[in-house]
C-alpha positions, -999 to 999 in steps of 0.1 A, spaced: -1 154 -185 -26 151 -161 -58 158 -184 -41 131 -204 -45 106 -176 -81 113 -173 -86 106 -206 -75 73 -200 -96 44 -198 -102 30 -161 -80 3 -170 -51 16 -185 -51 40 -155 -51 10 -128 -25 -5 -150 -5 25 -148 -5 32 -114 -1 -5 -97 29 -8 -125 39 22 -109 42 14 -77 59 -18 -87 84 1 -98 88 19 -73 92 -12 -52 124 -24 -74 137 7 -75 138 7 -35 151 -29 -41 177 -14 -68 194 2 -36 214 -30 -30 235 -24 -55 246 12 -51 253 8 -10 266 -26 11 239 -12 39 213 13 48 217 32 83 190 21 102 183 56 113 174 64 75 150 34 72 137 40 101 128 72 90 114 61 60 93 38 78 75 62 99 69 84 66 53 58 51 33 47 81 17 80 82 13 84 43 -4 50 46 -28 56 69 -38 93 54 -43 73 25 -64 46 38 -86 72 55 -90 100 27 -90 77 -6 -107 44 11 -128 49 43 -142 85 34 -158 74 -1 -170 41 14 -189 63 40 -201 89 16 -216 61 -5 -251 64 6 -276 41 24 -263 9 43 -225 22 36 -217 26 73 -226 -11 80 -208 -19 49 -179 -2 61 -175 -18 93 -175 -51 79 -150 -46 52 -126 -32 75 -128 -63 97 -129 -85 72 -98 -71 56 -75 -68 86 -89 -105 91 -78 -119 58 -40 -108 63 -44 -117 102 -53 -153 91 -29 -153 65 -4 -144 88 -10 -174 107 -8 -200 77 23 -191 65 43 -191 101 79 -201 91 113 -202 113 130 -187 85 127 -149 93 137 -138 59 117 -165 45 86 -155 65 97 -117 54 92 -127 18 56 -140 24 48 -115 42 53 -86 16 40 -105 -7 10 -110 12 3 -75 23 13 -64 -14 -18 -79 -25 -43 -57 -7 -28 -28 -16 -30 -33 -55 -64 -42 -47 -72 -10 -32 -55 11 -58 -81 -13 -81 -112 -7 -63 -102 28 -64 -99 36 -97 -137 16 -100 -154 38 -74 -143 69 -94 -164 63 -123 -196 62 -101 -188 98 -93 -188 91 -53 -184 123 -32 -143 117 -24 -136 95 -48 -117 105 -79 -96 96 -104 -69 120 -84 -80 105 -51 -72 71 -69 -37 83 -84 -29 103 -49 -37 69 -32 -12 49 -55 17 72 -47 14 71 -13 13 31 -17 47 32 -42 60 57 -14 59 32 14 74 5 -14 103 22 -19 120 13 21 104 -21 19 118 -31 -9 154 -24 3 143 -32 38 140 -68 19 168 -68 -5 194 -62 22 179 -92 45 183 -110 7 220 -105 7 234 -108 44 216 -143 41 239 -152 13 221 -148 -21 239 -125 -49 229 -90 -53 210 -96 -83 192 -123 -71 181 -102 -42 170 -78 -59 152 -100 -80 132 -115 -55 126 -85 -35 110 -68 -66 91 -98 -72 71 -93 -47 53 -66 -55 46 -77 -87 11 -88 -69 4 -55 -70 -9 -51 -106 -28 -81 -104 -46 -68 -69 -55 -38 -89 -67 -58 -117 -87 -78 -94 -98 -46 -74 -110 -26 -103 -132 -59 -115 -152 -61 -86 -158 -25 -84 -172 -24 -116 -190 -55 -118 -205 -54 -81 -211 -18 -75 -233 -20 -50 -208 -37 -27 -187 -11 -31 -183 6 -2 -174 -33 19 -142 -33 -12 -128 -4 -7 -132 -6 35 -115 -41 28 -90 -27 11 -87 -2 40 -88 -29 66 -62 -51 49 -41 -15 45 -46 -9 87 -34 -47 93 -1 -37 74 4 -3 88 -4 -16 128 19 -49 118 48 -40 100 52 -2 91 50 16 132 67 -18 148 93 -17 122 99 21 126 98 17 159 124 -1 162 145 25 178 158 46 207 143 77 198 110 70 190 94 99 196 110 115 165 97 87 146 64 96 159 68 129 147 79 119 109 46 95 108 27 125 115 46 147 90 38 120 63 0 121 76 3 156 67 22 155 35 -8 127 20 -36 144 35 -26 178 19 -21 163 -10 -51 142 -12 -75 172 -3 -55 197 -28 -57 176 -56 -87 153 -47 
């Protein structure tokens, strides 16, 4: 299955993973119909797995190629790290709204974008051959994004409901919002291929813009708890569980 993956051209394999996650993201939604609630113990749990997957991921499929990339790349790097936390930190701003599951809506939407686009950008640096970037890297990178899509989508559907809307329309809209995610990756994979020697700024922009996201939403939402500590301690077992898998099959 897997030598039939590399065989794949680079855009049916960004096509298959971003759709991936998306589907991932609606079948997190798809909880809403099988349960009236989540404990919050469980999502918070979730949360802090997916915080650390995250940020293994940003580090091992993003930041290490962009370094390894050769002349200029650390420069590069340090730039499209700011510039993508910026992007999402400004785009915060715009879309300020009293409605909290309004602004909760925009939000995932916003920060789904990013995270296409780095599952995009990886798949492009792979063809150059960059030491740490692969298509496996790439596909390792995508499921830890579609892990951390499967609480936020029902940490949105559920919000959906209590407000009033019908569980299909929640999960609807929930699911919708990582449908950006494809389209990211499309994006992503573009510039990579078109602009190669930027490539180290897109994938530390897609790294920044993955930091905003983690720092913003993932650890304060997860967080969100008495016993913190333990949630420390699950972020740093999902840090383990990406990093071993990025470097195993990497």
């Amino acid at each position: 299955m897997i030598d039939f993956f590399y065989s794949l051209n680079p855009l049916i394999q960004t096509l298959i993973a971003s759709f991936g996650t998306f589907f991932i993201s609606s079948l997190g939604a798809s909880t809403i119909f099988l349960f009236k609630n989540i404990t919050k113990e469980k999502m918070f749990i979730l949360l802090s797995i997916s915080a650390g997957v995250m940020l293994a991921s940003t580090f091992f499929s993003l930041i290490n190629p962009a370094l390894d990339y050769g002349k200029h790349s650390l420069l590069m790097c340090i730039l499209g790290i700011l510039f993508g936390g910026l992007l999402l930190f400004f785009g915060d701003k715009i879309y300020k709204n009293d409605d909290k599951t309004n602004m909760l809506v925009l939000s995932m939407t916003l920060h789904n974008f990013p995270e296409g686009m780095a599952i995009g950008v990886a798949f492009g640096a792979a063809i150059y051959g960059i030491p740490g970037a692969t298509i496996m890297g790439a596909l390792t990178l995508a499921i830890g994004i579609g892990i951390q899509n499967f609480p936020e989508g029902s940490a949105l559907s559920f919000p959906l409901y209590k407000k009033g809307y019908s569980k299909l329309k929640s999960y609807f809209i929930s699911s919708a919002t990582a449908i950006v995610e494809p389209i990211g990756a499309l994006i992503g994979l573009y510039l990579a291929i078109k602009l190669q020697m930027l490539l180290p700024f897109f994938l530390a922009f897609a790294a920044g813009a993955m930091l905003y996201v983690i720092v913003i939403e993932l650890i304060p939402e997860s967080m969100a708890t008495e016993n913190k500590n333990q949630m420390a301690l699950y972020l740093i077992i999902g840090f383990i569980i990406m990093m071993t898998l990025d470097v195993a099959l990497g």
